[in-house]
C-alpha positions as CSV (number, residue, x, y, z in Angstrom):
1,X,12.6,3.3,-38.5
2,X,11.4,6.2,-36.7
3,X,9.2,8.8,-38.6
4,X,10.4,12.4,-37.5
5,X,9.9,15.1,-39.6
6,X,6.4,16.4,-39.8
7,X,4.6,18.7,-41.6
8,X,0.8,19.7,-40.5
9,X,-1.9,21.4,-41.3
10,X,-5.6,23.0,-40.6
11,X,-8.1,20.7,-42.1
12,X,-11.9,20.2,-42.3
13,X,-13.0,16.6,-42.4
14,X,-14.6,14.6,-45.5
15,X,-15.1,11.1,-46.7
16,X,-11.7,11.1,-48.1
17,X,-7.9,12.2,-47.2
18,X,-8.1,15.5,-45.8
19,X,-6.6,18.7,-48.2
20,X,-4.9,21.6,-47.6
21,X,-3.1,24.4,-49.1
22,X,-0.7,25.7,-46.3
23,X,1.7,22.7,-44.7
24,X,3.7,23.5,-41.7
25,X,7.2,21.6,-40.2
26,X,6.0,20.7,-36.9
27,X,6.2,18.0,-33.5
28,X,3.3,16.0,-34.4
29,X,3.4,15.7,-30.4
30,X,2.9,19.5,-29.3
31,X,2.4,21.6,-32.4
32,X,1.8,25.1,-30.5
33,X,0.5,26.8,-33.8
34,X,-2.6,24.6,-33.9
35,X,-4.1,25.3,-30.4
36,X,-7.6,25.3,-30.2
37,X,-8.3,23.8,-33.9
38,X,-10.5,21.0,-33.9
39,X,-8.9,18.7,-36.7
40,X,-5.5,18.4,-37.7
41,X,-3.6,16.6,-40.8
42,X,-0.2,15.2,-40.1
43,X,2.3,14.1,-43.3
44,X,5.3,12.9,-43.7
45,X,7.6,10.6,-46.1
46,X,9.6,7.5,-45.3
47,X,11.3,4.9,-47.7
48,X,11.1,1.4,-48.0
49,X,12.4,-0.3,-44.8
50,X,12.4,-3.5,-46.1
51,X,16.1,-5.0,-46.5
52,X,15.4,-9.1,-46.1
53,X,11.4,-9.1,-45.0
54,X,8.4,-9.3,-46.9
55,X,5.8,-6.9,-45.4
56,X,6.3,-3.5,-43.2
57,X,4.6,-2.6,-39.7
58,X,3.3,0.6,-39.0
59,X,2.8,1.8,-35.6
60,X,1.7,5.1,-34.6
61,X,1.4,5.6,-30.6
62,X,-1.1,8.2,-28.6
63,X,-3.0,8.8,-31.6
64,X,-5.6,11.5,-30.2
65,X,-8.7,11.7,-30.6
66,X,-9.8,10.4,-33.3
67,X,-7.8,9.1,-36.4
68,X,-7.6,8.2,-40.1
69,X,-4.8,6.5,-41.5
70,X,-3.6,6.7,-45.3
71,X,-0.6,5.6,-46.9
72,X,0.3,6.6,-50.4
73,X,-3.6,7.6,-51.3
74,X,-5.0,4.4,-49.9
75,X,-7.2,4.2,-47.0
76,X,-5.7,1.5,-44.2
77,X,-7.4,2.5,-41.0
78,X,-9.0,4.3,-38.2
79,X,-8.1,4.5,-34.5
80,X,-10.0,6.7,-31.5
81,X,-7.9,4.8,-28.4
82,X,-5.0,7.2,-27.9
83,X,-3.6,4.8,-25.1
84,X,-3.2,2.2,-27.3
85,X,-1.1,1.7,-30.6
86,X,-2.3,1.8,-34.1
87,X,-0.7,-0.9,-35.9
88,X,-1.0,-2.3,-39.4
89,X,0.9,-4.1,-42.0
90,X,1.5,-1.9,-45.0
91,X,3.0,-3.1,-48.4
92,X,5.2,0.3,-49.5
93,X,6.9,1.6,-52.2
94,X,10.4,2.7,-52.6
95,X,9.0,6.2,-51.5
96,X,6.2,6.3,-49.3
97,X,3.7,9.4,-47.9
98,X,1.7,8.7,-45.0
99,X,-0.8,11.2,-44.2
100,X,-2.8,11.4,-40.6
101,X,-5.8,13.3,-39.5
102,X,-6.3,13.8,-35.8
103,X,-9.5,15.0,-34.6
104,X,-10.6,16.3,-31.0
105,X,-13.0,14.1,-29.3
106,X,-16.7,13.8,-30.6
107,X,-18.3,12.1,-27.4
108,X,-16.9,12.5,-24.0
109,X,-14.6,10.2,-23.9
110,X,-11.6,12.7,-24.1
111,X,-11.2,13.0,-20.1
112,X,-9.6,15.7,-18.9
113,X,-8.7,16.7,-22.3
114,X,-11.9,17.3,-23.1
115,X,-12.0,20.0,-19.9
116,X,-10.5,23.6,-19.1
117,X,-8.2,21.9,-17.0
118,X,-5.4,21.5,-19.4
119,X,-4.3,24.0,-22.0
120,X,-4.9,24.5,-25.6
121,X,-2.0,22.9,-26.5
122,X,-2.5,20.2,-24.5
123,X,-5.7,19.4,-26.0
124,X,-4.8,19.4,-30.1
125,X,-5.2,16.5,-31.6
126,X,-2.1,14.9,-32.5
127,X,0.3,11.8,-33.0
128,X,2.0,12.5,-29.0
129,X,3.9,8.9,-28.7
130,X,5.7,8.5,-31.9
131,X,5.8,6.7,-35.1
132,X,7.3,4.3,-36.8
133,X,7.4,1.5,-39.8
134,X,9.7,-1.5,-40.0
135,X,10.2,-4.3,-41.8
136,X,8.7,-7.7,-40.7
137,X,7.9,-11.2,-42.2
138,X,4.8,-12.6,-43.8
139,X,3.0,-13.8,-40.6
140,X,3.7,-11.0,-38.0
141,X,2.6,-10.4,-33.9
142,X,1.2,-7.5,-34.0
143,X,-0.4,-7.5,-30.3
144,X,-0.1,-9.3,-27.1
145,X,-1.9,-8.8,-24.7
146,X,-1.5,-10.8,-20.9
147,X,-3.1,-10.8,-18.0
148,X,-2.0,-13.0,-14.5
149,X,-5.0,-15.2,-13.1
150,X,-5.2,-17.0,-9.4
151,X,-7.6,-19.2,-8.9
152,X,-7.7,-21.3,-5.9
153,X,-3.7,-22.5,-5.9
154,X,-3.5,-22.0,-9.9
155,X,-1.3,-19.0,-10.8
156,X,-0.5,-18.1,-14.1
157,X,-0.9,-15.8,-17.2
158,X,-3.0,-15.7,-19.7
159,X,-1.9,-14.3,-23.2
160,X,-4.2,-13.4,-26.3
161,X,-1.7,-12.9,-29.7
162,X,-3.0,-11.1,-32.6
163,X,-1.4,-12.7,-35.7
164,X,-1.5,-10.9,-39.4
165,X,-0.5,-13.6,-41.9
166,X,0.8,-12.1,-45.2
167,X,0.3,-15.5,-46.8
168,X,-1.5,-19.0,-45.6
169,X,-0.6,-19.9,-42.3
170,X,-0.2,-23.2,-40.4
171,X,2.1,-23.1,-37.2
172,X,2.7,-22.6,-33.5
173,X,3.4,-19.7,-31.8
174,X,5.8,-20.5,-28.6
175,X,4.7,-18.8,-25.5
176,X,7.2,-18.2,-22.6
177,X,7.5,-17.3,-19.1
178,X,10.4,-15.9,-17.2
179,X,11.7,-13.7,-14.4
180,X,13.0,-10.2,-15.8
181,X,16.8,-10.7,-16.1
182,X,16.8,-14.2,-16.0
183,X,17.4,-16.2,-19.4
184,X,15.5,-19.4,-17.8
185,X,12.0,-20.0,-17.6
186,X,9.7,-20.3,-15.2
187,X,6.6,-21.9,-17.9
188,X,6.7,-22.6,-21.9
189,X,4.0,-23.9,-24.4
190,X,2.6,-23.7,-27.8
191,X,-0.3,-22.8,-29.3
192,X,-1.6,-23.8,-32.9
193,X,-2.1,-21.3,-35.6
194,X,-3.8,-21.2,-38.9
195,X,-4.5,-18.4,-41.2
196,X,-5.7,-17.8,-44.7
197,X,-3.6,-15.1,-46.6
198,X,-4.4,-11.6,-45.8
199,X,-6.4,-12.9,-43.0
200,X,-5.9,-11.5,-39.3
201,X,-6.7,-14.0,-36.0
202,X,-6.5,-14.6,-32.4
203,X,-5.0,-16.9,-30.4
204,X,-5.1,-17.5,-26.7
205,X,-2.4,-19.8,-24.6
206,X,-2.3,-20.0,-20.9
207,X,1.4,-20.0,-18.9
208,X,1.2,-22.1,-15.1
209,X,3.6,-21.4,-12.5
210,X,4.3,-22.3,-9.1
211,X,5.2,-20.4,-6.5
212,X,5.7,-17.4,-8.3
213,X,8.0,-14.3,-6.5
214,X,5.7,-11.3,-6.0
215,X,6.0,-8.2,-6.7
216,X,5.5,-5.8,-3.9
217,X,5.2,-2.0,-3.4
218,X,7.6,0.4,-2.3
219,X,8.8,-0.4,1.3
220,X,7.2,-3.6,1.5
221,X,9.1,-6.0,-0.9
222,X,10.6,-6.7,-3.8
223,X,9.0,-5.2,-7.3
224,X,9.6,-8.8,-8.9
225,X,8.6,-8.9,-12.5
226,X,7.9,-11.5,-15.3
227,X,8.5,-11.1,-19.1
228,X,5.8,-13.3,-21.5
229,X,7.2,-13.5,-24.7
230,X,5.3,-15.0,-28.2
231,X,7.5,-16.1,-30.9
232,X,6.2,-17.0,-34.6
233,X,8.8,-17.6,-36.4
234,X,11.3,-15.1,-36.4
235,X,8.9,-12.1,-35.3
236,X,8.2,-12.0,-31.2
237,X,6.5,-9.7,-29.4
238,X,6.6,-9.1,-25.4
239,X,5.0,-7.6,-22.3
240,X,6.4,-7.3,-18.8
241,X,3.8,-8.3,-16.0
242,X,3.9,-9.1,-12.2
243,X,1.8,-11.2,-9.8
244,X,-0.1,-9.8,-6.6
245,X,-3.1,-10.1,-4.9
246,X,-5.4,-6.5,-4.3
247,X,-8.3,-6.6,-1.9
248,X,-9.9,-3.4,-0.5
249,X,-12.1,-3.6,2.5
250,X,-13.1,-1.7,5.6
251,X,-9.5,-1.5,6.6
252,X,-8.4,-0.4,3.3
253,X,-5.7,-1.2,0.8
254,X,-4.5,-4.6,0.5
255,X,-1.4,-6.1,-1.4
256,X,-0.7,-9.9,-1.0
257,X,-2.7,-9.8,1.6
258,X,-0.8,-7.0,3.5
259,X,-1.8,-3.6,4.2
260,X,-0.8,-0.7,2.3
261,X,-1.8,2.9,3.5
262,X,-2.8,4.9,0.4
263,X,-1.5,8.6,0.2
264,X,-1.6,9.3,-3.2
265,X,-1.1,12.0,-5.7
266,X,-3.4,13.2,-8.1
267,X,-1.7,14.5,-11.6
268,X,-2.7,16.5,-14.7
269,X,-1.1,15.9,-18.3
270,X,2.0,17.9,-18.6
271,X,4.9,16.0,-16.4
272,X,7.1,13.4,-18.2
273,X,6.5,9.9,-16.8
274,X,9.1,9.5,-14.8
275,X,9.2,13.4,-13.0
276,X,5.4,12.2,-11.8
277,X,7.3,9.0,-10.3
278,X,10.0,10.7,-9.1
279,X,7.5,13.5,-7.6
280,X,5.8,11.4,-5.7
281,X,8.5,9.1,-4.2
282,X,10.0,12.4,-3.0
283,X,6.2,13.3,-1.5
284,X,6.3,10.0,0.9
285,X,3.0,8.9,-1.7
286,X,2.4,5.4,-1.9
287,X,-0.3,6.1,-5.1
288,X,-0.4,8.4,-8.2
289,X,-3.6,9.0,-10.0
290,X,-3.8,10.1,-13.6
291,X,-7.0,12.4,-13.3
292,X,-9.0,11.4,-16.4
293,X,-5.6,10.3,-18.9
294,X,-3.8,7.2,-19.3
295,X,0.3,7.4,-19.8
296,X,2.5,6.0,-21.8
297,X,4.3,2.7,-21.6
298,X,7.0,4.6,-19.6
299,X,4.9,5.8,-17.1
300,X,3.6,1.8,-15.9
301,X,7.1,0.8,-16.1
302,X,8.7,3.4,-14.3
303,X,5.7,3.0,-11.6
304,X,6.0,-1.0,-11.8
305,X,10.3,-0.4,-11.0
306,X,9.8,1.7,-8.4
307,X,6.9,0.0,-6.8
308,X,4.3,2.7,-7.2
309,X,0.9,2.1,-6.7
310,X,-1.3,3.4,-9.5
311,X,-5.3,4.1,-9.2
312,X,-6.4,4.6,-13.2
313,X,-9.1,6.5,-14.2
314,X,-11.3,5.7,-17.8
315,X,-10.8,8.5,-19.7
316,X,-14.7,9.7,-19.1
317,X,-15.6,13.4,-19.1
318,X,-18.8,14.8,-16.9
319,X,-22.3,14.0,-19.0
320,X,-20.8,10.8,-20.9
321,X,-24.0,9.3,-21.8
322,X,-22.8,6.6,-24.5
323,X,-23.5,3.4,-23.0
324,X,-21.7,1.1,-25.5
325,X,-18.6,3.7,-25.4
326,X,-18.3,3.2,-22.2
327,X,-18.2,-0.5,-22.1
328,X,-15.4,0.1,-25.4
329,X,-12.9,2.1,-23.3
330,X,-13.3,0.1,-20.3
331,X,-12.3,-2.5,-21.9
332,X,-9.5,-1.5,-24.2
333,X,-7.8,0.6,-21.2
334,X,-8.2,-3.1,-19.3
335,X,-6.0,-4.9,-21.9
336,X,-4.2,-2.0,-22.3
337,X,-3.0,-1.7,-18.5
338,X,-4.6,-4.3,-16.8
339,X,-1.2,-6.5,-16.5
340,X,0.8,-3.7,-14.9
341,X,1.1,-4.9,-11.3
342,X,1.0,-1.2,-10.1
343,X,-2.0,-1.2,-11.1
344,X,-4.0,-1.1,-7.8
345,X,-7.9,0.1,-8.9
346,X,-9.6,2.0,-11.5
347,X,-11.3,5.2,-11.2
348,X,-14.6,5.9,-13.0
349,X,-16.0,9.3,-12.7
350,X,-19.2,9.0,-11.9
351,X,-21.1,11.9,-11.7
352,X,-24.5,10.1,-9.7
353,X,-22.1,10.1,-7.0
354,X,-20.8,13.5,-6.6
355,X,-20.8,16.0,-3.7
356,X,-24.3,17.5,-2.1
357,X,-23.2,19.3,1.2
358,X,-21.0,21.9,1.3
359,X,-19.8,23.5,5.1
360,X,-16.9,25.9,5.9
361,X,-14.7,24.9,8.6
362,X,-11.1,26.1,9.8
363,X,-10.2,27.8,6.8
364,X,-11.5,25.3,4.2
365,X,-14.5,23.9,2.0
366,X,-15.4,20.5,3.6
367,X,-17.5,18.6,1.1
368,X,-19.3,15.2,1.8
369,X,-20.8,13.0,-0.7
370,X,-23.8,10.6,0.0
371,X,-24.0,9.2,-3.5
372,X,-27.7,10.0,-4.5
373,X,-27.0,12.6,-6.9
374,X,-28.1,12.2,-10.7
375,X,-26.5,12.4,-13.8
376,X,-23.9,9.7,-15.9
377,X,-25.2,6.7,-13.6
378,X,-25.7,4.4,-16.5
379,X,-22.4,4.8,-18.2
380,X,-20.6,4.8,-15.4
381,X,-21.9,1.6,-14.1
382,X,-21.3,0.7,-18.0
383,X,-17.6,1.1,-17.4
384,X,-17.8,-0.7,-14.1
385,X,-19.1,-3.8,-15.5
386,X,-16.6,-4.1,-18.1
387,X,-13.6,-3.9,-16.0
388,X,-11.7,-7.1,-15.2
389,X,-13.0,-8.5,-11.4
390,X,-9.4,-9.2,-9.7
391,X,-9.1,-4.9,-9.7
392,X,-10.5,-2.8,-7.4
393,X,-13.0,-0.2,-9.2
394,X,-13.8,2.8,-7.7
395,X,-16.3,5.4,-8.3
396,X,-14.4,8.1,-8.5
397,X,-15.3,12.0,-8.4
398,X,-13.9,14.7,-10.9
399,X,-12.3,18.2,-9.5
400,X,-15.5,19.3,-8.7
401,X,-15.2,22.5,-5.5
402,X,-18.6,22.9,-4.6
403,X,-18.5,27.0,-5.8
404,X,-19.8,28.2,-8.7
405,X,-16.7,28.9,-10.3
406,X,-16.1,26.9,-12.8
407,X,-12.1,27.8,-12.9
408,X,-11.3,27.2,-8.8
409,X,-10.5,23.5,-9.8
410,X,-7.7,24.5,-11.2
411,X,-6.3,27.7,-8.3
412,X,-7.7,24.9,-5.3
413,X,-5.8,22.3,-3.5
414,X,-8.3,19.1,-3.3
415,X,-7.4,16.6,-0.7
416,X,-10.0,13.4,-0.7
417,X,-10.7,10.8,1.6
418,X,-12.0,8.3,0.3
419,X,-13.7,5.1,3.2
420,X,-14.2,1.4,1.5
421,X,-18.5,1.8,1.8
422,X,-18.0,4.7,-0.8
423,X,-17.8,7.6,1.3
424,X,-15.8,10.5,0.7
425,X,-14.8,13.6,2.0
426,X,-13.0,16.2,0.7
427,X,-11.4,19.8,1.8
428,X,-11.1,22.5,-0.6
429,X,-8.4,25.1,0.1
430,X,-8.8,27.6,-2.2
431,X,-5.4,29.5,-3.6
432,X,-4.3,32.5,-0.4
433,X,-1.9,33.2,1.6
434,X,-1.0,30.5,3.8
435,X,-2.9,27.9,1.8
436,X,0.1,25.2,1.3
437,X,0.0,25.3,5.4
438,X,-4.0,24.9,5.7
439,X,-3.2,22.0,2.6
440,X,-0.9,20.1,5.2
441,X,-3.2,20.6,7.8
442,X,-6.0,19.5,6.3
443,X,-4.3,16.4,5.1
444,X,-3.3,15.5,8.7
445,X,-7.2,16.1,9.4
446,X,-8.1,13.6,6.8
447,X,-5.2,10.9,8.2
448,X,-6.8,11.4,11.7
449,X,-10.4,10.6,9.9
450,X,-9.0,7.3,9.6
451,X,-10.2,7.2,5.6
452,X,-8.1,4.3,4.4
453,X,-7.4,6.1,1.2
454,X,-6.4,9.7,1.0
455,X,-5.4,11.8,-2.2
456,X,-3.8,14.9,-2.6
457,X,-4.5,17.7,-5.7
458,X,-1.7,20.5,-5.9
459,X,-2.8,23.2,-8.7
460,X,0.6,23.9,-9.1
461,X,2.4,21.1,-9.1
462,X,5.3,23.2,-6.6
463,X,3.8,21.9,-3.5
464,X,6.0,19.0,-2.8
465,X,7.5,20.2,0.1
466,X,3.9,20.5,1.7
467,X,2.9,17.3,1.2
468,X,5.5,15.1,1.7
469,X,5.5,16.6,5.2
470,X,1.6,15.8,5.2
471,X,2.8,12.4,4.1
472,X,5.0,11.2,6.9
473,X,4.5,7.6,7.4
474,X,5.0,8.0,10.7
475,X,3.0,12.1,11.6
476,X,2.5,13.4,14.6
477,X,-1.0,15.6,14.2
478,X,-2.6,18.7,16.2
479,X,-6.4,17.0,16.7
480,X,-8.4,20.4,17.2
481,X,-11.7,18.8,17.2
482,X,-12.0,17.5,20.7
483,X,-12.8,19.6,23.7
484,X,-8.6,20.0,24.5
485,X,-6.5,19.9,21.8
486,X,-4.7,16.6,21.8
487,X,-1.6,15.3,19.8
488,X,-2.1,12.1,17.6
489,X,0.4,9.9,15.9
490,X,-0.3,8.2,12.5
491,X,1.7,4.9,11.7
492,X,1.7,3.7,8.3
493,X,4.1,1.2,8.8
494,X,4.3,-2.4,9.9
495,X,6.5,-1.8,12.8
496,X,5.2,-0.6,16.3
497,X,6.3,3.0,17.0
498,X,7.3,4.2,21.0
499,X,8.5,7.8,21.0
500,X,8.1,11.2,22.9
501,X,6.1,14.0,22.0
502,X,7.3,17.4,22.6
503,X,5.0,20.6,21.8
504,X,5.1,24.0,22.5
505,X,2.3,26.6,22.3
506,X,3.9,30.0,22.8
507,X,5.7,30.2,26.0
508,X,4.0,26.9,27.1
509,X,5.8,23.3,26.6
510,X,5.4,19.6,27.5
511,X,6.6,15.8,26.5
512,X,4.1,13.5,26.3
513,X,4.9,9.2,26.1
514,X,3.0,7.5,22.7
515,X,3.1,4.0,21.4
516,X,1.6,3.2,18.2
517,X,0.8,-0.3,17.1
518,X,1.6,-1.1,13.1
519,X,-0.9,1.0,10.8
520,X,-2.5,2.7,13.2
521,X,-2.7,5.9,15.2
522,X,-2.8,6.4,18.8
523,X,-3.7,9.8,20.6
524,X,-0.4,10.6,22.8
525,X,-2.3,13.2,25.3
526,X,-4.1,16.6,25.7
527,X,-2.1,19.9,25.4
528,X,-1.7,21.7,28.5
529,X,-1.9,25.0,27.1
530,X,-3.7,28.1,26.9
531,X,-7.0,28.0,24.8
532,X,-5.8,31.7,23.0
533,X,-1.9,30.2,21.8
534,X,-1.5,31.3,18.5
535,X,1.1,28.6,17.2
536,X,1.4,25.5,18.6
537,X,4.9,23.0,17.4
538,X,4.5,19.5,17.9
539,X,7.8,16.9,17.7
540,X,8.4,13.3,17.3
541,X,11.2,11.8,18.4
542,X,11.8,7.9,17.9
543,X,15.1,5.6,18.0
544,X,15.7,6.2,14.2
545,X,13.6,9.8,13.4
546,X,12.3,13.2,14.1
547,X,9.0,14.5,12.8
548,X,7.7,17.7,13.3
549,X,4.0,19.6,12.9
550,X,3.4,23.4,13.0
551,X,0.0,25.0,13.7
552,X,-0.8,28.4,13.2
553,X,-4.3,30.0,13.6
């Protein structure tokens, strides 16, 4: 049974269930009329769902910040995880009111909700995910968390289940194994489980397999995937998983031990999960970032379908200096996402590696980092530690410009390269005429860098067409910084590329021959033109495409 309608309020809060005098119908997921409070109370009234079962489950998802749970007057839990669910197994009455107080975040732990970078109404504490209670038997799965292992030629998964037994327990819980859409599978076996009544415990099984079908990224395979299911009894519980192999190293991005060329998209809160999918499919991206949130379910699935890489960053604001917090949220967002086979790294913003020299050049803000800065170091490293070791970690910087604005984040395009020993680059193109054009060129500048990992930041969101030109697999790119301008042709795909280069620079033209070798680039030849054209056109030409690049000075 889903829990709809709402009613909300202003509240200030106490050691007890929060009061108030003036109760509002409202989405417990975006209520507009409580932007920039700092705690909110959420009620609302269900009956009894039980028809046949003994006990109810309550589940409340993207709780946010911090939350307190009461049903009918009586206290049954708190929750300050947003990303993952707040379950519990409730006893109710025939009529039922469930009251919830959200507050904002009291440690830096809120991400990017805890910044300017999202507004007001973003930020309210809330219930964004849903609610909703069912009924379910005495001894109830009320988590199950999995994650795949390789060890040598051992593959396999891993599966904690959380059990809440209503009344003594002594059983098995069945674990299984088997290809989505299949109804055989691949691995089965049981693990013991015994409970006193009212007690909650945890159990661990592990699932082999042999041979396993991998799941792939876009372009490069099949996106095969694996449902683990727990039975006890008549309650089950499932997660949908996938196995692959991630190594970064000096070449970059690995995925069962082929390369993957990371463009990727960096995204604010505000899109549904599947527009930021579909967004950057359409933008030739290979990786979306969520800068400093975690998605729902829907976003992991829709990136596991479509074979989208995903880089997630801890939820950590600038000055987090909770050491223990740290290690908590690390480790909960691990277990939360850490089965997705998307997932390709974690981000953690770590603000003793941030940017310390700032230079202008062609029309944008280069930054370079060299990582002996000061500030979060511990917590960071905190987080780092208590990720799981088969996923990349990176340190991983926030929107900072290098001005003294502290609002040009959010009016700047930030394009990153990012190089496996930690360095970083990044161009700044502030918001101007012209500046989706500098945006694509500076891209193509970063591509040419050779930086194994390059994002993109669009403070609007519109710039699609811009970068999924900058994107090309296959580019052709002006290289200005030699002593004749020169074309050069980026190939982020497996196959070798032979083609012909055409350009133009004002009244002046040429072809020039190019073959590029698989991910790689190879420079097809000088320009033969005038040092004072104002717009030079470059054109690729293959067997099975055209690509085009415009300069303008």
């Amino acid at each position: 049974m889903k829990l709809h309608e709402w009613t909300a309020a202003t509240v200030e809060p106490g050691d007890g269930p929060p009061e108030a005098d003036d109760w509002h119908a409202v989405d417990p997921a975006a209520p507009d009329e409580f932007a920039g409070e700092h705690a909110v109370a959420y009620r609302t009234e269900f009956a009894d769902p039980r028809e046949d079962d003994e006990r109810a489950l309550l589940t409340l998802r993207g709780l946010y910040a911090h939350a307190r749970v009461w049903l009918n007057g009586a206290f049954v839990g708190r929750h300050d995880t947003y990303f993952t669910p707040f379950r519990t197994v409730v006893d109710p009455d025939t009529k039922n009111e469930l009251l919830v107080e959200c507050r904002a975040p009291e440690d830096r732990f809120g991400g990017v909700f805890g910044t300017e970078l999202v507004s007001e109404r973003e930020r309210v504490p809330g219930i964004r995910w849903g609610a909703s209670v069912e009924g379910v038997p005495e001894a109830v799965i009320t988590d199950l968390t999995v994650r795949t292992t390789e060890a040598d030629e051992e593959v396999g998964v891993n599966a904690i289940v959380t059990i809440d037994a209503g009344s003594d327990l002594d059983g098995r819980v069945r674990l299984s194994l088997q290809p989505e859409g299949s109804d055989g599978a691949s691995a089965l076996t049981q693990v013991g489980v015994q409970a006193s009544a009212g007690e909650r415990v945890v159990v661990q099984g592990q699932l082999s397999v042999r041979d396993p079908d991998r799941w792939w990224p876009r372009g490069t395979g099949p996106q095969n995937r694996y449902t683990v299911r727990a039975q006890l009894g008549r309650h089950e519980r499932t997660a949908t998983t996938g196995f692959r192999s991630v190594d970064y190293g000096p070449d970059g991005l690995s995925i069962n031990g082929t390369h993957v060329p990371v463009r990727g998209l960096v995204s604010l809160p505000g899109e549904s999960a599947t527009d930021i999918i579909d967004r950057a499919i359409a933008a030739n991206a290979t990786l979306v970032r969520p800068y400093g949130h975690v998605l729902p379910e829907s976003f992991y699935e829709a990136a596991d379908a479509a074979g989208m890489l995903v880089c997630q960053d801890v939820p950590m604001s600038a000055g987090a200096l909770d050491v223990e917090r740290a290690r908590l949220v690390a480790r909960t967002l691990a277990g939360a996402v850490g089965h997705r086979p998307s997932l390709a790294a974690f981000g953690v913003r770590d603000d003793a590696h941030g940017f310390d020299v700032t230079t202008e050049e062609a029309d944008w803000r280069v930054l370079r980092s060299t990582g002996d800065g000061d500030g979060g170091a511990a917590t960071a490293t905190a987080a780092k530690t208590s990720l799981p070791d088969d996923v990349i970690v990176l340190s991983i910087p926030g929107l900072d410009t290098g001005a003294d604005a502290d609002d040009e984040a959010v009016e700047s395009w930030m394009l990153d390269g990012h190089a496996s020993d930690g360095a970083r680059t990044r161009y700044v193109v502030p918001e101007a005429d012209g500046e989706a054009t500098r945006a694509r060129r500076a891209i193509g500048t970063l591509r040419l860098s050779a930086k194994p990992f390059v994002t993109a930041f669009d403070p609007s969101g519109e710039g699609i067409d811009t970068v999924e030109a900058a994107f090309e697999p296959v580019a052709v790119i002006l290289d200005d910084t030699a002593a004749e301008s020169r074309a050069v042709v980026v190939n982020d795909t497996p196959e070798t590329v032979t083609g012909e280069v055409d350009w133009q620079a004002d009244t002046e033209s040429g072809s020039l021959s190019v073959t590029v070798g698989p991910f790689s680039q190879a420079v097809a030849g000088e320009l033969d033109a005038s040092t004072d054209r104002e717009r030079i056109a470059l054109t690729l030409v293959t067997d099975d495409r055209q690509v085009e690049h415009e300069n303008e000075r």
